[in-house]
N, C-alpha and C positions, 0 to 999 in steps of 0.2 A: 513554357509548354502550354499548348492550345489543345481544348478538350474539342475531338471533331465527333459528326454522325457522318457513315457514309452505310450507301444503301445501295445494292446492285442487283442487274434482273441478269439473270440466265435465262437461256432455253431450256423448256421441259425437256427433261430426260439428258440434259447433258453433265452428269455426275462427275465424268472425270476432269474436265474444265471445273468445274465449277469447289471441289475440292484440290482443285491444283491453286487457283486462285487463291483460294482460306489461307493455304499453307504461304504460300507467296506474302500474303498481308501480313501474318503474324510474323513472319520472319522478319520484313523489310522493317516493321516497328520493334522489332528486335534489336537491330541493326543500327539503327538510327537512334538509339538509346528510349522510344516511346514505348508502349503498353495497349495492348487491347483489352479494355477494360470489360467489354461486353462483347457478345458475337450471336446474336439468335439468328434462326431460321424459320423466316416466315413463311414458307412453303409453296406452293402454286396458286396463283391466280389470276382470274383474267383483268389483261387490260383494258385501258380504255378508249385506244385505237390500237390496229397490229400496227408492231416492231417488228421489221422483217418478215414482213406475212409470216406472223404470228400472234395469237390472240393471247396467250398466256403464257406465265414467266413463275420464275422461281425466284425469290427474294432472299437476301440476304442482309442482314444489316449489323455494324458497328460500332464501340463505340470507342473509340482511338483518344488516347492522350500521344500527342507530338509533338515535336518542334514547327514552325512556320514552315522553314527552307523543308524538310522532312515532308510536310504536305503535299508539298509543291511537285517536289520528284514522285511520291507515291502517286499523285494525279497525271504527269507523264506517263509513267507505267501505266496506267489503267486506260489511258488515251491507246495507249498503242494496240491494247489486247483485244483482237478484233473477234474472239469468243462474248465477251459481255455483251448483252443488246444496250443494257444506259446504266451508268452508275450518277451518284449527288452527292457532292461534298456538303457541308453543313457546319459549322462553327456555331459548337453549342456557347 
């Protein structure tokens, strides 16, 4: 088991994506026998070029224990969900 950070921007004001996604994470490391160790919400701020002609984003970040292969599919999924503007995987 590998301890990850992962960090994702939303769109301002898009609540229900962005709580669909939370519930989606904690479940799939549910599922996969991992643990979300941590889960803050860093709230809105601007970046530092627009994503999507957009200037600012809403942050979320994690702090996941998982398996490798676990990673890997969790990162397909997030590839797919064309709601997120960027997410970063991280191996603490």
């Amino acid at each position: 088991m590998n301890t990850y950070e992962l960090t994702i921007l939303f769109a301002d004001g898009d609540d229900q994506n962005r709580e669909r996604v939370i519930k989606m994470i904690e479940s799939f490391a549910k599922k996969a026998k991992g643990e979300v160790n941590k889960q803050e919400s860093w709230g809105s701020k601007h970046l530092a070029y627009p994503i999507k002609k957009m200037g600012s984003a809403v942050y979320e970040h994690f702090l996941l224990t998982l398996d490798g292969r676990a990673q890997v599919e969790l990162e397909k999924t997030l590839k797919l969900d064309e709601s997120l503007l960027r997410y970063m995987f991280v191996r603490v």
